[in-house]
Residue frames relative to the residue before (quaternion, step in Angstrom):
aa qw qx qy qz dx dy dz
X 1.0000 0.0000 0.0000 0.0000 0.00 0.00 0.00
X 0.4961 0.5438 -0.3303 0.5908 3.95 1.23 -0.97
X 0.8100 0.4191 -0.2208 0.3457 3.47 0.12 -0.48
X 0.6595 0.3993 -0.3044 0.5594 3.52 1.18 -0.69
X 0.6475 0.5115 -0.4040 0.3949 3.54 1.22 -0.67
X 0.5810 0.5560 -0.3318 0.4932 3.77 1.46 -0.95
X 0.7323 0.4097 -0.2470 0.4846 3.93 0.67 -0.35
X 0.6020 0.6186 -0.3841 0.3278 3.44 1.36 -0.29
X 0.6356 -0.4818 0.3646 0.4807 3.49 -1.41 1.07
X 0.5201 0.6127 -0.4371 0.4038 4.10 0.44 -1.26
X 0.8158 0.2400 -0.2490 0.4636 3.55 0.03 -1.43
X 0.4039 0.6516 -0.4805 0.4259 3.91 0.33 0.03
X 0.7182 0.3543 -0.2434 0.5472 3.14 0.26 -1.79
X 0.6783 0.4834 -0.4174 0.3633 3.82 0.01 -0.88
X 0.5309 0.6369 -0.3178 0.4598 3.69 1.16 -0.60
X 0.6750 0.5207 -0.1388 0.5039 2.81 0.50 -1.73
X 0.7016 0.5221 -0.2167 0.4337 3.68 -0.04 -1.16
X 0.5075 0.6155 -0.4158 0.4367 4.07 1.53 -1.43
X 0.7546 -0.1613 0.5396 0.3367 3.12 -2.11 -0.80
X 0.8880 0.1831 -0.1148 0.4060 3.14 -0.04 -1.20
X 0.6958 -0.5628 0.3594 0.2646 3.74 0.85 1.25
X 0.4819 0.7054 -0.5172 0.0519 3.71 0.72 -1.31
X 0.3364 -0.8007 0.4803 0.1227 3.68 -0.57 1.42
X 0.5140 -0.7210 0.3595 0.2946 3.23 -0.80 1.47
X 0.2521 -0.7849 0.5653 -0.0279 3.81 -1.38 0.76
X 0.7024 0.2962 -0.2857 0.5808 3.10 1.11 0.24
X 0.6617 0.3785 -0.0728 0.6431 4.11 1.20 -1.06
X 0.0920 0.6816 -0.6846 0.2414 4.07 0.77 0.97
X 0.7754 0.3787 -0.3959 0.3140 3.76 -0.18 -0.43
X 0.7397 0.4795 -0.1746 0.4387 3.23 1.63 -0.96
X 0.5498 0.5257 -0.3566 0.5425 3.39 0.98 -0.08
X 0.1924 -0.6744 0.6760 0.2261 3.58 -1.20 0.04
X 0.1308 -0.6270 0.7656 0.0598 4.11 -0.57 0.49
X 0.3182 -0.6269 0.7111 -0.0053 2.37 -1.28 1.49
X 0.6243 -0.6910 0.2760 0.2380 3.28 -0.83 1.81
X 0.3806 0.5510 -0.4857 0.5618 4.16 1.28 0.18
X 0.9283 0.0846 -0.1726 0.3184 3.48 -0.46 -0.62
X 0.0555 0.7403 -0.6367 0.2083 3.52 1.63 1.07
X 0.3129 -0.6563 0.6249 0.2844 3.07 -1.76 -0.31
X 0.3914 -0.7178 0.4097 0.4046 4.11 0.14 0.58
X 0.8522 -0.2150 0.1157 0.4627 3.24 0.86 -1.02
X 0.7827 -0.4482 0.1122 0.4169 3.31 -1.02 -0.11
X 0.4395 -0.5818 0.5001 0.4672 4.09 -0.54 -0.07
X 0.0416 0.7818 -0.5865 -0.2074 3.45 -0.86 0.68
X 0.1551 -0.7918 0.5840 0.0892 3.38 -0.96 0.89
X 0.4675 -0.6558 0.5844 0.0990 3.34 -1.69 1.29
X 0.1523 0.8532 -0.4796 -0.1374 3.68 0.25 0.60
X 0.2465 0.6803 -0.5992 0.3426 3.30 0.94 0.87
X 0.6716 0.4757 -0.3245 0.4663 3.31 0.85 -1.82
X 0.6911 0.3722 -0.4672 0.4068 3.87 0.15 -1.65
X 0.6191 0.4190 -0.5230 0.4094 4.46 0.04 -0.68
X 0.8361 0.2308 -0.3842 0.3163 3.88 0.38 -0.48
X 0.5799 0.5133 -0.4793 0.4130 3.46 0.90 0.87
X 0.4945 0.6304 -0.4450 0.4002 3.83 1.34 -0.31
X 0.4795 0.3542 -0.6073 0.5252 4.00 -0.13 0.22
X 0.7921 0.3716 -0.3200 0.3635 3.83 -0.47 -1.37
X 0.6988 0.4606 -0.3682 0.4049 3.94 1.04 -0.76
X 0.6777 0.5529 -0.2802 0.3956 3.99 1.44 -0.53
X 0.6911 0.4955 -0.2468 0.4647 3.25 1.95 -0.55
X 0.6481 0.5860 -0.1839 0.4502 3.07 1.68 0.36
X 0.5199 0.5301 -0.1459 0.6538 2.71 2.24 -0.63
X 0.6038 0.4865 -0.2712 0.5703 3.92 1.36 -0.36
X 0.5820 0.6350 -0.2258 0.4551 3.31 1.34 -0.62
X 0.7421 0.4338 -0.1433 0.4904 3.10 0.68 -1.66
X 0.7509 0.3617 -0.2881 0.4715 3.56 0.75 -1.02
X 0.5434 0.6779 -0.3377 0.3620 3.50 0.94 -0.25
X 0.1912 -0.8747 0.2272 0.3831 3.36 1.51 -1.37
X 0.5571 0.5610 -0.3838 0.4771 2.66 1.13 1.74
């Protein structure tokens, strides 16, 4: 149910509609974006780089939540 309600057109728009703009990803036909918070293009992502930075980003993240 958390899920269909998180994917539903309703909660998009309510996103959308917030402060923070969050642009809809599932309802793209139904939403209008207003051309400020288009996106230009896709993210491209190197996951060579993100696999050779994950050891150093989990031992920091064990750190931090640990409290130290």
């Amino acid at each position: 149910m958390f899920a269909e309600f998180m994917l539903s057109e309703r909660t998009e728009r309510l996103l959308y509609e917030s402060d923070s703009h969050n642009i809809p990803v599932v309802f793209t036909d139904a939403i209008e974006v207003d051309g400020r918070y288009q996106v230009s293009g896709p993210i491209t992502v190197d996951y060579e780089e993100v696999s050779a930075g994950m050891k150093d980003a989990i031992d920091s993240a064990v750190r931090i939540f640990a409290g130290g």
